[in-house]
PDBQT receptor file of N, H, CA, C and O in Angstrom, charges set to zero:
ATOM      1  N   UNK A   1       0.837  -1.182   0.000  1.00  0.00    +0.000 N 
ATOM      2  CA  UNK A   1       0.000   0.000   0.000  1.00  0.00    +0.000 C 
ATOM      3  C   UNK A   1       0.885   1.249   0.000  1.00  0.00    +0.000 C 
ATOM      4  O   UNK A   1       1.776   1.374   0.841  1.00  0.00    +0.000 OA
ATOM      5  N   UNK A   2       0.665   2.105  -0.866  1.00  0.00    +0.000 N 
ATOM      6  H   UNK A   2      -0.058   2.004  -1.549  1.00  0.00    +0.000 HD
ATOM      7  CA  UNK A   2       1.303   3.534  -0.749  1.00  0.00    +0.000 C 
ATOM      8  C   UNK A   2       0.826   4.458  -0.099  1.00  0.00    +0.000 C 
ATOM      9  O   UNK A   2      -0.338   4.857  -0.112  1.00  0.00    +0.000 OA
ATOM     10  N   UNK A   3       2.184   5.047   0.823  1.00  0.00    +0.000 N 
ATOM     11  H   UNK A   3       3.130   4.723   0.833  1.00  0.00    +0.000 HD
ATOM     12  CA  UNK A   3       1.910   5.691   1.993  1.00  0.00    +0.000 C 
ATOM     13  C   UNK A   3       0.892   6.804   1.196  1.00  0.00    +0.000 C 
ATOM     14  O   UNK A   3       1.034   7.051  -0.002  1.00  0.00    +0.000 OA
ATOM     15  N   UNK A   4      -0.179   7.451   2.065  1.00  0.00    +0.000 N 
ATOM     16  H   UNK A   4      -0.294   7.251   3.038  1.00  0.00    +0.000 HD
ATOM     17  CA  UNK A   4      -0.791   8.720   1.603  1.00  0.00    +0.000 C 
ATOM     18  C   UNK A   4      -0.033  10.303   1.372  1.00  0.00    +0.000 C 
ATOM     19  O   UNK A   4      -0.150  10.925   0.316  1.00  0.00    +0.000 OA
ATOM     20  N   UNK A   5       0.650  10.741   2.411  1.00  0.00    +0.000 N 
ATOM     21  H   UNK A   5       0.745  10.235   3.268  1.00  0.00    +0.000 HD
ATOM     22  CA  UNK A   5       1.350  11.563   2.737  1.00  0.00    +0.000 C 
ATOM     23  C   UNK A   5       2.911  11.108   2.103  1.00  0.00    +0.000 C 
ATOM     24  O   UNK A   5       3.455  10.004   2.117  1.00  0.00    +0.000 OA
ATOM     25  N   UNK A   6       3.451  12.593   1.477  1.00  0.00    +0.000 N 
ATOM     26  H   UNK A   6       3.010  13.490   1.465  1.00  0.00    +0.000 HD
ATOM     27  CA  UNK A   6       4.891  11.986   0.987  1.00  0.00    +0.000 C 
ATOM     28  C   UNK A   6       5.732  12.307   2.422  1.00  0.00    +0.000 C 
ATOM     29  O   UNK A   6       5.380  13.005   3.373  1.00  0.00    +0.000 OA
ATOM     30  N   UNK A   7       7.372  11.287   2.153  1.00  0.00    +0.000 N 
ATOM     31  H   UNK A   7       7.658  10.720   1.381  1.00  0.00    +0.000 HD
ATOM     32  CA  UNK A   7       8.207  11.776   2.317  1.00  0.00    +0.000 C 
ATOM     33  C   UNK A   7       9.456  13.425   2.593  1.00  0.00    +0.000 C 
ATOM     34  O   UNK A   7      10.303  14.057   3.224  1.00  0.00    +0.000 OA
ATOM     35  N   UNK A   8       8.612  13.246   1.549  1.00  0.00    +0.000 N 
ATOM     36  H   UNK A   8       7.924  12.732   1.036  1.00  0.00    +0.000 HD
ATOM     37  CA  UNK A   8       9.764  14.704   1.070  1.00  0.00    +0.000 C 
ATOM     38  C   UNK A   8       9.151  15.537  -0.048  1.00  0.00    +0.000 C 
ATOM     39  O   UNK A   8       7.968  15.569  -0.387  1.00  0.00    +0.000 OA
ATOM     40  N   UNK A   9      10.248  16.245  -0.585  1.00  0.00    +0.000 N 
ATOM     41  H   UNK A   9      11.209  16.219  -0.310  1.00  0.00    +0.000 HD
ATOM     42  CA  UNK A   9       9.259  17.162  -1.600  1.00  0.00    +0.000 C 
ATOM     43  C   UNK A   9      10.958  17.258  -2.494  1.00  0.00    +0.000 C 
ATOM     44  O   UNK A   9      12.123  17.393  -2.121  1.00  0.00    +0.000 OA
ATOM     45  N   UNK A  10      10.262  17.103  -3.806  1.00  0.00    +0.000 N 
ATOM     46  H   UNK A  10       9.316  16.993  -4.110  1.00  0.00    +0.000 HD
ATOM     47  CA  UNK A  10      11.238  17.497  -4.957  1.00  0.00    +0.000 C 
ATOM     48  C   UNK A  10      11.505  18.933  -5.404  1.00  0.00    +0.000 C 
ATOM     49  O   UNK A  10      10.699  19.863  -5.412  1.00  0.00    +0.000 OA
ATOM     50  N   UNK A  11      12.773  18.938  -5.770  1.00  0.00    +0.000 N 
ATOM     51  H   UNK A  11      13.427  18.182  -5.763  1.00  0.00    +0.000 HD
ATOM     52  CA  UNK A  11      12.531  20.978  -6.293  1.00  0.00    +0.000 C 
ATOM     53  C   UNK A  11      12.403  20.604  -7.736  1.00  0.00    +0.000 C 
ATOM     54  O   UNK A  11      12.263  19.448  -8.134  1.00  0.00    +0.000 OA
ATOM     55  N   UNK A  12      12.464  21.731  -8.529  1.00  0.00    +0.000 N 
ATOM     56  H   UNK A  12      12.577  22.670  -8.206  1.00  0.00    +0.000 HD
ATOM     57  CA  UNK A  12      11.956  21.930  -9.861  1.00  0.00    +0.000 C 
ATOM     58  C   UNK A  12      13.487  21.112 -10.783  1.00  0.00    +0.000 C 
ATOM     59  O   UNK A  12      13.401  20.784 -11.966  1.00  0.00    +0.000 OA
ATOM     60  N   UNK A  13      14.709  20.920  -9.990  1.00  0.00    +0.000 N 
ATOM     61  H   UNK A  13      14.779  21.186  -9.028  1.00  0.00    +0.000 HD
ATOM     62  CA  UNK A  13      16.037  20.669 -10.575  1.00  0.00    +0.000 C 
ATOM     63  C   UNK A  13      15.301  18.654 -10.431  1.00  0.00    +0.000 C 
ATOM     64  O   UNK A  13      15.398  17.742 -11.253  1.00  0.00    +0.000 OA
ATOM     65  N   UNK A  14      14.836  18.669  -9.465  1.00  0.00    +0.000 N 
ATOM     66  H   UNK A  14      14.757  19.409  -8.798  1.00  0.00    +0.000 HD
ATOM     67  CA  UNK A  14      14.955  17.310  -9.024  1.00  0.00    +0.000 C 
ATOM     68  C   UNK A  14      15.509  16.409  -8.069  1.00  0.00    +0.000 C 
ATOM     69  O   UNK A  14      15.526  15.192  -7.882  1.00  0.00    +0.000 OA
ATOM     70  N   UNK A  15      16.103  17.775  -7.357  1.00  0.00    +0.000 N 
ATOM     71  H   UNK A  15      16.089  18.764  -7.509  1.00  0.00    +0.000 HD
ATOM     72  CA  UNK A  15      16.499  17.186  -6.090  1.00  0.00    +0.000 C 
ATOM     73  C   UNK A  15      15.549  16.696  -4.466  1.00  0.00    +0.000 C 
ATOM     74  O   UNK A  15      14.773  17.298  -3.723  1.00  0.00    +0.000 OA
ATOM     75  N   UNK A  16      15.775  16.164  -4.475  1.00  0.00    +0.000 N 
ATOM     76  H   UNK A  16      16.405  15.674  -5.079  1.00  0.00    +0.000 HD
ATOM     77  CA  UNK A  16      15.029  15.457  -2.860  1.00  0.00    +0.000 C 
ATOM     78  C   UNK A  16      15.231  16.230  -1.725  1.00  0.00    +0.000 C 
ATOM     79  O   UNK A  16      16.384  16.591  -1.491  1.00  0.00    +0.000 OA
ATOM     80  N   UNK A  17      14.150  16.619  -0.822  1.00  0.00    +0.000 N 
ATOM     81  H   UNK A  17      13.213  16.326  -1.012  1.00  0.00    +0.000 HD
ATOM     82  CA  UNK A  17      14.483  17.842   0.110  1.00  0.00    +0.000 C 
ATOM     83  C   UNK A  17      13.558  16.634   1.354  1.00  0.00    +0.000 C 
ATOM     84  O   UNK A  17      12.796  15.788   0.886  1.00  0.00    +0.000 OA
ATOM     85  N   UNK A  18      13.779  16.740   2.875  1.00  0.00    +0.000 N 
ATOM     86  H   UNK A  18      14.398  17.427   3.255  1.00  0.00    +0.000 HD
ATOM     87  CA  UNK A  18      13.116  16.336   3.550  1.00  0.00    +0.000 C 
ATOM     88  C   UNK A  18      12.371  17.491   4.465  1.00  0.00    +0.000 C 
ATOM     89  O   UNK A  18      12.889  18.435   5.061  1.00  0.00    +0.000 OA
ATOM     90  N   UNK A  19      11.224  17.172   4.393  1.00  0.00    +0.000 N 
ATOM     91  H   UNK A  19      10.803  16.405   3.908  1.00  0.00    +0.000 HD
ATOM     92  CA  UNK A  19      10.405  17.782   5.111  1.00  0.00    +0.000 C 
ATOM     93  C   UNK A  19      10.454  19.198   5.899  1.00  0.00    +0.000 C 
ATOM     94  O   UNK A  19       9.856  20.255   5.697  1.00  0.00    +0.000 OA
ATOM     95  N   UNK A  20      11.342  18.829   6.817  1.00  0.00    +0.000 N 
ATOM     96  H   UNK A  20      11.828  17.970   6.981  1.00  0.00    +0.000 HD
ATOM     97  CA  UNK A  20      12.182  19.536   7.721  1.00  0.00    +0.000 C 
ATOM     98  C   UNK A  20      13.000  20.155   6.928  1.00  0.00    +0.000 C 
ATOM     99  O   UNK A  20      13.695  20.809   7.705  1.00  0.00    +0.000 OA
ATOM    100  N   UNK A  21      13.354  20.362   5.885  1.00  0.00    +0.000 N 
ATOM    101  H   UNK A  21      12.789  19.831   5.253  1.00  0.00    +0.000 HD
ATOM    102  CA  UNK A  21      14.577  20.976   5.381  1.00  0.00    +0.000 C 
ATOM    103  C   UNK A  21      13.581  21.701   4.473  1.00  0.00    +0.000 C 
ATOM    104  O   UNK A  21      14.140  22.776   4.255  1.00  0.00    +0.000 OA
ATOM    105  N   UNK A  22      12.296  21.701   3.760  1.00  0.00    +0.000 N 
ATOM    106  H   UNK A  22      11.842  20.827   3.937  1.00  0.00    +0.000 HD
ATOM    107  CA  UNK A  22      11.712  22.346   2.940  1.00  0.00    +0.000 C 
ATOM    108  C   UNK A  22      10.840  23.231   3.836  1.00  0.00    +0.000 C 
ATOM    109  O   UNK A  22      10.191  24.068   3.208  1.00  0.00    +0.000 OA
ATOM    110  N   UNK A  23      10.664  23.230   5.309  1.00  0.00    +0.000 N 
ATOM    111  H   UNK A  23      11.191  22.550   5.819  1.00  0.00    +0.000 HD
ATOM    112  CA  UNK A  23       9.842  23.752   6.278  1.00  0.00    +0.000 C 
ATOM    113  C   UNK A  23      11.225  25.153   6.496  1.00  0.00    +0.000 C 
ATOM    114  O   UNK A  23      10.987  26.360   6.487  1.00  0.00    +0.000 OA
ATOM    115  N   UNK A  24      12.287  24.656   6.633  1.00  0.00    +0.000 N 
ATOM    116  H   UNK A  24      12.480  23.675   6.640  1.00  0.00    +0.000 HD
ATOM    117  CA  UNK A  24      12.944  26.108   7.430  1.00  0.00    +0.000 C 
ATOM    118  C   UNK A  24      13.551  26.650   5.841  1.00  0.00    +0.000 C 
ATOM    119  O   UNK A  24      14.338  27.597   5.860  1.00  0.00    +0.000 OA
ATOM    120  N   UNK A  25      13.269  26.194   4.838  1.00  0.00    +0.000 N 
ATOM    121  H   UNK A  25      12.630  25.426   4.823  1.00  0.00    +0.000 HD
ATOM    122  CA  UNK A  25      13.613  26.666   3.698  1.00  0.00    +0.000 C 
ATOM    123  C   UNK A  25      12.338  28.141   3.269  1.00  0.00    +0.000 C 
ATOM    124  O   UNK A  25      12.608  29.233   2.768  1.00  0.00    +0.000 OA
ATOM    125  N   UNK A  26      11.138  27.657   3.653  1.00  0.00    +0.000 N 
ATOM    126  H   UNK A  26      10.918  26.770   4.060  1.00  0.00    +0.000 HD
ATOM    127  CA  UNK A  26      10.218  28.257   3.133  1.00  0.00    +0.000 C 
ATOM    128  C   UNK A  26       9.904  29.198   4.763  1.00  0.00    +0.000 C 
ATOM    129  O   UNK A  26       9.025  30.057   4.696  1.00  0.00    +0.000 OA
ATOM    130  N   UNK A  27      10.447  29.049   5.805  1.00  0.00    +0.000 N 
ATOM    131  H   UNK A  27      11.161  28.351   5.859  1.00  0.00    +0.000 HD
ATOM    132  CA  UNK A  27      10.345  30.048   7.104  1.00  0.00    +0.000 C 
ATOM    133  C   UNK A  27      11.555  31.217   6.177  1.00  0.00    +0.000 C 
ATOM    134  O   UNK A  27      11.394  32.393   5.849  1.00  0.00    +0.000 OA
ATOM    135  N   UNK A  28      12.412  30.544   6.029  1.00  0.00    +0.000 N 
ATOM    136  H   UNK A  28      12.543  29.589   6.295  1.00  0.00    +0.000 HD
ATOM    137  CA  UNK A  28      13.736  31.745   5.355  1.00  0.00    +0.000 C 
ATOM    138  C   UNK A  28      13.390  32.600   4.612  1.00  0.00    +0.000 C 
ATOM    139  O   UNK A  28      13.696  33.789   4.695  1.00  0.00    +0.000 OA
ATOM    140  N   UNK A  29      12.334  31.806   3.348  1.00  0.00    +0.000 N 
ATOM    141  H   UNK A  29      12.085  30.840   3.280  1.00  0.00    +0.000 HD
ATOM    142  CA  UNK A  29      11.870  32.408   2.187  1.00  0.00    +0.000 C 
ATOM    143  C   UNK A  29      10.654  33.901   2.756  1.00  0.00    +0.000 C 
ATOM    144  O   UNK A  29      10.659  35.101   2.480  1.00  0.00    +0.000 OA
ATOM    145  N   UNK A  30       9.870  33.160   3.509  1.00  0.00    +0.000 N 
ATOM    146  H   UNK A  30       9.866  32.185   3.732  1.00  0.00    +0.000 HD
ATOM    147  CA  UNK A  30       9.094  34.422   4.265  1.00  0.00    +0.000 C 
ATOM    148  C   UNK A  30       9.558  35.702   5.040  1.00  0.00    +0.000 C 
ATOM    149  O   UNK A  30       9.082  36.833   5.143  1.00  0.00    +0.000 OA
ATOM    150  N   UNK A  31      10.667  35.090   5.543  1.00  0.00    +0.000 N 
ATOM    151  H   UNK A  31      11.054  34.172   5.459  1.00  0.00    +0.000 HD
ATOM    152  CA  UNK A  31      11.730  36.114   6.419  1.00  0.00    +0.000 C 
ATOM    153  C   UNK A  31      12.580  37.089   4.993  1.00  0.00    +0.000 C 
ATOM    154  O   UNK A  31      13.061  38.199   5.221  1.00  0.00    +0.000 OA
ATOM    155  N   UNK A  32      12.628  36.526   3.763  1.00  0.00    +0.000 N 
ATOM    156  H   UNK A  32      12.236  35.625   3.578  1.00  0.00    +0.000 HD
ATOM    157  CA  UNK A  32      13.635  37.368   3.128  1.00  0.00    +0.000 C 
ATOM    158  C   UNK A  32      12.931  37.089   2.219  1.00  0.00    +0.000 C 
ATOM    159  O   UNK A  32      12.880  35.861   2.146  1.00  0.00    +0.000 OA
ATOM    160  N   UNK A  33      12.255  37.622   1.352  1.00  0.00    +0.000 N 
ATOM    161  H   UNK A  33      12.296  38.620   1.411  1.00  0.00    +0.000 HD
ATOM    162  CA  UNK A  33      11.098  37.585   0.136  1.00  0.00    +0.000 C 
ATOM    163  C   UNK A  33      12.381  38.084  -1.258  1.00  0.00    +0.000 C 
ATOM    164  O   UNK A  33      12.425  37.654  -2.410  1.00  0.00    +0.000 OA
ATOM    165  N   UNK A  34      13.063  38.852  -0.754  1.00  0.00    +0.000 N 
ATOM    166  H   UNK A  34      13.027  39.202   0.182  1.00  0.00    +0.000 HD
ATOM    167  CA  UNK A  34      14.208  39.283  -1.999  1.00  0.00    +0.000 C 
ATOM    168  C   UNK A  34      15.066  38.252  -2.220  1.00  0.00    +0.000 C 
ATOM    169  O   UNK A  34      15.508  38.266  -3.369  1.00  0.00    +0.000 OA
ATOM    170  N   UNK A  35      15.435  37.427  -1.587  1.00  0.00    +0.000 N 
ATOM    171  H   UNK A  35      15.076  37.417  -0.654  1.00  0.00    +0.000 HD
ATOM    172  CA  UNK A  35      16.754  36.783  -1.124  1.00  0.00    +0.000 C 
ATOM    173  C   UNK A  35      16.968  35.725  -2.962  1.00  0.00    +0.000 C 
ATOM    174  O   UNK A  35      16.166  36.088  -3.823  1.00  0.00    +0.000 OA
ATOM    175  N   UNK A  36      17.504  35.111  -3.186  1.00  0.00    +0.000 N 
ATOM    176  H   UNK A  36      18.155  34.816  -2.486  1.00  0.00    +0.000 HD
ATOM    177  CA  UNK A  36      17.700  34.472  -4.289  1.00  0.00    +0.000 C 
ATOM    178  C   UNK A  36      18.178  33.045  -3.724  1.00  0.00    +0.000 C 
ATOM    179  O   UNK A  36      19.261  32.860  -3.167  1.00  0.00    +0.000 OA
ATOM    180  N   UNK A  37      17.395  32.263  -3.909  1.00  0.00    +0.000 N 
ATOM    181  H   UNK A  37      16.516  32.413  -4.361  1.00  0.00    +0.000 HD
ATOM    182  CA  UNK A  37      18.329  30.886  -3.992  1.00  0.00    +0.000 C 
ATOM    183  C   UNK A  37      18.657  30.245  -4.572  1.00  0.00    +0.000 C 
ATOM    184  O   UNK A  37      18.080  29.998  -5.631  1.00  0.00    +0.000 OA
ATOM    185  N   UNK A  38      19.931  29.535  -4.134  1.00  0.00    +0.000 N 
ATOM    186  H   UNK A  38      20.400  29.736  -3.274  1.00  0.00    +0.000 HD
ATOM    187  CA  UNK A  38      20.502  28.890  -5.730  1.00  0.00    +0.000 C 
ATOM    188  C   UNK A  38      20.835  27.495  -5.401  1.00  0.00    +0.000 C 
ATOM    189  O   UNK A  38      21.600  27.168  -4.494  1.00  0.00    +0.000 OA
ATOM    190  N   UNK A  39      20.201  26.673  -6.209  1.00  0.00    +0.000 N 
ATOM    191  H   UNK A  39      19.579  26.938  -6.946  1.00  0.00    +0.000 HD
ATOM    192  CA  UNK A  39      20.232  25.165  -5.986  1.00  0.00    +0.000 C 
ATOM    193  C   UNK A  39      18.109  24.525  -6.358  1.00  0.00    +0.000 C 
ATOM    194  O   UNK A  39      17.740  23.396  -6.685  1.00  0.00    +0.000 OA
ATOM    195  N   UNK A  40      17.446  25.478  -6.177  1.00  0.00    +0.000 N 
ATOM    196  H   UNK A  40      17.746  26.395  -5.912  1.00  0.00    +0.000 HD
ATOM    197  CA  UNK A  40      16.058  25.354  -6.284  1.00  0.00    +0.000 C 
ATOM    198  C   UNK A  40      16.166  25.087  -8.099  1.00  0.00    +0.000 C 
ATOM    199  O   UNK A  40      15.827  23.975  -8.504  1.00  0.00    +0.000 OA
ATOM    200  N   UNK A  41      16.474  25.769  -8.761  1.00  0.00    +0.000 N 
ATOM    201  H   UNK A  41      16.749  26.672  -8.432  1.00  0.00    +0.000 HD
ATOM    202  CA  UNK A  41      16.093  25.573  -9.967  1.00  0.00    +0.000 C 
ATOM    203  C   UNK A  41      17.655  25.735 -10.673  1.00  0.00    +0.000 C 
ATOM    204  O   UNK A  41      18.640  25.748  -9.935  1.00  0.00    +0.000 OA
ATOM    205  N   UNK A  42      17.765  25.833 -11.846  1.00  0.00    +0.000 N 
ATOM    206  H   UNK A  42      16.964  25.823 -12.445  1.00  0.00    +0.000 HD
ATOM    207  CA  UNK A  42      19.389  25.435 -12.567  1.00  0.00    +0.000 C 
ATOM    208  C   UNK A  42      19.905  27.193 -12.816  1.00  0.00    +0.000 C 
ATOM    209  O   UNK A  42      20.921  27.695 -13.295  1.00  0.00    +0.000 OA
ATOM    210  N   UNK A  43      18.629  27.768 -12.219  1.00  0.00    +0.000 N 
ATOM    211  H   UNK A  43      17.803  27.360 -11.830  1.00  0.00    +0.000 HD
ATOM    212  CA  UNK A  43      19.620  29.295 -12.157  1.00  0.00    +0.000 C 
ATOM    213  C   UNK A  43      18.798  29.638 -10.611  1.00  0.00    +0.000 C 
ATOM    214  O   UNK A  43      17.805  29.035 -10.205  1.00  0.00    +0.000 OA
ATOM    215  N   UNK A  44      19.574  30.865  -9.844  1.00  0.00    +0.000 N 
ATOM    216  H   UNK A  44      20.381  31.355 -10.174  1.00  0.00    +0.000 HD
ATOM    217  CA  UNK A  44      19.008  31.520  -8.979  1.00  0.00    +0.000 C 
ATOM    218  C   UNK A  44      17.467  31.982  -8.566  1.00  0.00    +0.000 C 
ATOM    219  O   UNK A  44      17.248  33.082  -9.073  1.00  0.00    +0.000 OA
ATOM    220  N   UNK A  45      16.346  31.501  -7.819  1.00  0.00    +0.000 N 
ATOM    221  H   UNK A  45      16.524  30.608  -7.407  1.00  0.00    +0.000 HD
ATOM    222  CA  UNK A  45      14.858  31.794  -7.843  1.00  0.00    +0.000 C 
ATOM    223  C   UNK A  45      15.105  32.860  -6.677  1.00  0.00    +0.000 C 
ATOM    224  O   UNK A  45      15.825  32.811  -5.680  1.00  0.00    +0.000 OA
ATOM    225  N   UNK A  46      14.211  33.878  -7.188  1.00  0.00    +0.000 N 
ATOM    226  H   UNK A  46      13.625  33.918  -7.998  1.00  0.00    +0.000 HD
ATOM    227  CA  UNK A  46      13.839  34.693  -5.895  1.00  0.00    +0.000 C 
ATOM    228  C   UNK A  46      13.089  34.212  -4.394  1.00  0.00    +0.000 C 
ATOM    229  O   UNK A  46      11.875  34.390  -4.489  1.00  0.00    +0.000 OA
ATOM    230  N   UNK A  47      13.325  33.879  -3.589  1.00  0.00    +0.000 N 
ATOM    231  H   UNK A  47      14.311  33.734  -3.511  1.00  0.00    +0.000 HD
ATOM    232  CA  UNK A  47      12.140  33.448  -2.238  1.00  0.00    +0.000 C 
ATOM    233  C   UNK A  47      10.936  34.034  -2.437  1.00  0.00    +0.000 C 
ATOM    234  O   UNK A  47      10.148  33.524  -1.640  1.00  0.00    +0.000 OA
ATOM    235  N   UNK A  48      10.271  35.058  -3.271  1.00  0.00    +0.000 N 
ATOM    236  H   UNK A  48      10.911  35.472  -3.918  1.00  0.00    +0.000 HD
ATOM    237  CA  UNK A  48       8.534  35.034  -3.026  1.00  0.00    +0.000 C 
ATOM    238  C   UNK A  48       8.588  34.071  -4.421  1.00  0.00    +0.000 C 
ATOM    239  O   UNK A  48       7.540  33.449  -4.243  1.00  0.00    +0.000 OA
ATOM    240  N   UNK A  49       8.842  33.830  -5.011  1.00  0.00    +0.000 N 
ATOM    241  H   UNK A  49       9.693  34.335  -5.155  1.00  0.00    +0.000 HD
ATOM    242  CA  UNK A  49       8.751  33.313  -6.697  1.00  0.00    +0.000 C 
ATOM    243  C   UNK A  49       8.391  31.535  -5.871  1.00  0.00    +0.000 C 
ATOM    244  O   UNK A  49       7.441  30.844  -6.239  1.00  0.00    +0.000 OA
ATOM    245  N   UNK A  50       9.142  31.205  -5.025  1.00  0.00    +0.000 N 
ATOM    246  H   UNK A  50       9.915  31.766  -4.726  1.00  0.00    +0.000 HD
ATOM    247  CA  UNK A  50       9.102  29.345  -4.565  1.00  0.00    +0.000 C 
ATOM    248  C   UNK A  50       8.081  29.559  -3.514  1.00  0.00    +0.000 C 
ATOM    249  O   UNK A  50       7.520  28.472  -3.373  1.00  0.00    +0.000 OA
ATOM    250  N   UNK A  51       7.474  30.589  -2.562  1.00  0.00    +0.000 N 
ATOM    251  H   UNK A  51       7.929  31.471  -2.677  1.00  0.00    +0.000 HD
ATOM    252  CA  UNK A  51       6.288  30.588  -2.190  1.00  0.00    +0.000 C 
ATOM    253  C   UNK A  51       5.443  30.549  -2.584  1.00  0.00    +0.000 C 
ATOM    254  O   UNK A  51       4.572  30.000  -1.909  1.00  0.00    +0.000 OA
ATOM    255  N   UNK A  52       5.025  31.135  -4.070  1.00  0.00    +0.000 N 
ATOM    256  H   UNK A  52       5.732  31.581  -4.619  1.00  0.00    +0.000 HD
ATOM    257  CA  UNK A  52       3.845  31.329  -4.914  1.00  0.00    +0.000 C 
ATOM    258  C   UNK A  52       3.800  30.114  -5.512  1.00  0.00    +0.000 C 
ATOM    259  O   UNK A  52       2.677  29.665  -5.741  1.00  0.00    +0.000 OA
ATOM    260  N   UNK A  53       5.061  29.260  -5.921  1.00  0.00    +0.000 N 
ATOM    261  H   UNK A  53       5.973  29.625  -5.734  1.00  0.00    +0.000 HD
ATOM    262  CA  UNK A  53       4.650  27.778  -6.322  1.00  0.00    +0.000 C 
ATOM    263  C   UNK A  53       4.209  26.910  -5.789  1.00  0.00    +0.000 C 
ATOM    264  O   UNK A  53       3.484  26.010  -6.213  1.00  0.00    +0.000 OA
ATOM    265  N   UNK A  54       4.824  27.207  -4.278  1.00  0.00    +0.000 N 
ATOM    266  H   UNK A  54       5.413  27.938  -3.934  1.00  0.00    +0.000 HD
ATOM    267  CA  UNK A  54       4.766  26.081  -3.691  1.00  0.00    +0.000 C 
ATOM    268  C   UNK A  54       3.052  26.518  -2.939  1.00  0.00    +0.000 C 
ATOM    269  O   UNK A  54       2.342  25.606  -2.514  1.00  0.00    +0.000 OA
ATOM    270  N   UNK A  55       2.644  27.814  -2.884  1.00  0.00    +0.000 N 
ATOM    271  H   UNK A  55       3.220  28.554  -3.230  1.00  0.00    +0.000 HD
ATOM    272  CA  UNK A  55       0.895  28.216  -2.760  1.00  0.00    +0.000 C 
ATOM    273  C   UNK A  55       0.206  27.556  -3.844  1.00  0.00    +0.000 C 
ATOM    274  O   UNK A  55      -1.004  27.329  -3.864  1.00  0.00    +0.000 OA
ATOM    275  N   UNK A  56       1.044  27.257  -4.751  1.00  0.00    +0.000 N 
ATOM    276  H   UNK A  56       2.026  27.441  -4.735  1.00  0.00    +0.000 HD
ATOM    277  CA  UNK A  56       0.003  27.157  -6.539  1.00  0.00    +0.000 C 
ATOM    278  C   UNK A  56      -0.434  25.589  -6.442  1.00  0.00    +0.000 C 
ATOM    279  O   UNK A  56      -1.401  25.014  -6.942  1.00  0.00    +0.000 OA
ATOM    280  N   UNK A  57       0.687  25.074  -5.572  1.00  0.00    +0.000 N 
ATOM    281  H   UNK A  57       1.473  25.541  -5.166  1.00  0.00    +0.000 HD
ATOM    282  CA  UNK A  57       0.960  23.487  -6.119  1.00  0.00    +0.000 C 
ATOM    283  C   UNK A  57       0.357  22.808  -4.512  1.00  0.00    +0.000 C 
ATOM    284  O   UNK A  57       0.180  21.602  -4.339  1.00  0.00    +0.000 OA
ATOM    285  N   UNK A  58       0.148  23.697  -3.627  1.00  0.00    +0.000 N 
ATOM    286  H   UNK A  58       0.291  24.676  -3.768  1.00  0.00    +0.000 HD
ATOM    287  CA  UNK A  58      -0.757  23.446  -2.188  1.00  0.00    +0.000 C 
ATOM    288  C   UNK A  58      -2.003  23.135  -2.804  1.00  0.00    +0.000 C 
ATOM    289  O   UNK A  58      -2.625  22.086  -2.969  1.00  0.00    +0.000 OA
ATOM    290  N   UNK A  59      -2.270  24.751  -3.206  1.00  0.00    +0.000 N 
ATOM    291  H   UNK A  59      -1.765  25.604  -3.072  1.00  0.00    +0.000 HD
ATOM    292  CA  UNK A  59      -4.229  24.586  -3.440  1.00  0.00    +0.000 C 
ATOM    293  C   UNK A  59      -4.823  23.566  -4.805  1.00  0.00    +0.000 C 
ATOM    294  O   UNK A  59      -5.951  23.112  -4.997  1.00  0.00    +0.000 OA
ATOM    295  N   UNK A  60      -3.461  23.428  -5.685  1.00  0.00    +0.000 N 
ATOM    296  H   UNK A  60      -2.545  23.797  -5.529  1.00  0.00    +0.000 HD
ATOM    297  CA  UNK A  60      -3.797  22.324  -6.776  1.00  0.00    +0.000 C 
ATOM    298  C   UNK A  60      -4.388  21.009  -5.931  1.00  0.00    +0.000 C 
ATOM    299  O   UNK A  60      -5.401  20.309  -5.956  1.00  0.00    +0.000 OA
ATOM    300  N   UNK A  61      -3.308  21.083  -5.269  1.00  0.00    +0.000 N 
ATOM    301  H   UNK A  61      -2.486  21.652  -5.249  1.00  0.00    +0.000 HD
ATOM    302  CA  UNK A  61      -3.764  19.415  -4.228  1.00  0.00    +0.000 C 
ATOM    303  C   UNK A  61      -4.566  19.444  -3.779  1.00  0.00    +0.000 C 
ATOM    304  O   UNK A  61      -5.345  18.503  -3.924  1.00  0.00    +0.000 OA
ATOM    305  N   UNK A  62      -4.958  20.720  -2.802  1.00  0.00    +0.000 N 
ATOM    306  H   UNK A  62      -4.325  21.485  -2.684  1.00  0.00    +0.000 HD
ATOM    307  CA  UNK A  62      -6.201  20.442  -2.289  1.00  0.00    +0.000 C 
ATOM    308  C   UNK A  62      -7.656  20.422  -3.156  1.00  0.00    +0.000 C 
ATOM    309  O   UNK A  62      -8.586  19.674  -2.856  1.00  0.00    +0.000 OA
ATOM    310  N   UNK A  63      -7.684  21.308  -4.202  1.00  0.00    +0.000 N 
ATOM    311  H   UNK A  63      -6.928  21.915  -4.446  1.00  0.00    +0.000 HD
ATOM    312  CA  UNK A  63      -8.694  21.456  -4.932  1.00  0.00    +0.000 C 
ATOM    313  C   UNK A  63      -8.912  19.965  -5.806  1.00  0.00    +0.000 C 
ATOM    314  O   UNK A  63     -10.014  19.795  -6.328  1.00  0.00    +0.000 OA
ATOM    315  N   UNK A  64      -7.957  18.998  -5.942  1.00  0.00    +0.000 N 
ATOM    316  H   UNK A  64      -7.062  19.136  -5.518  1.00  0.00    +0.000 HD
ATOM    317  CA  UNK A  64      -7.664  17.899  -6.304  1.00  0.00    +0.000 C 
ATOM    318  C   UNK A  64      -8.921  16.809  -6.002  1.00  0.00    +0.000 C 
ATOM    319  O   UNK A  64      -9.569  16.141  -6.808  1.00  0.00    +0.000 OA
ATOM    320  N   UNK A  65      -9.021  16.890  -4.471  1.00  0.00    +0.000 N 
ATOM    321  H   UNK A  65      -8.496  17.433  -3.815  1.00  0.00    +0.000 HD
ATOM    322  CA  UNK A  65     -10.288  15.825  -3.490  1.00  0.00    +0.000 C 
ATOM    323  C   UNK A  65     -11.394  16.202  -4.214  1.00  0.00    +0.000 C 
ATOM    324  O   UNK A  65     -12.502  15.747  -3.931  1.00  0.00    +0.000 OA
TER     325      UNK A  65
């Protein structure tokens, strides 16, 4: 049976993030909305730019049920 709830969460490159590591990623991102990170995608993303996806790709799921 496959678990319901994931593991982890993938970034847009394809890398594997755990839970905990995508939770104080996206506390950072709220704390610094300018900030740029680099490793999320194959060039630099702004921190509000991976909030708004990761809002886009929340309410997809939920609107999903």
């Amino acid at each position: 049976m496959k678990p319901t709830y994931p593991r982890g969460f993938l970034t847009p490159e394809g890398r594997a993030l755990s839970i905990k590591r995508m939770a104080s990623l996206l506390a950072f991102c709220r704390a610094h909305r300018e900030a740029e990170i680099i490793g999320w995608n194959w060039y630099p993303t702004q921190a509000w730019m991976i909030l708004a996806e990761f809002r886009r790709g929340l309410n997809d799921r939920i609107n999903r049920r």
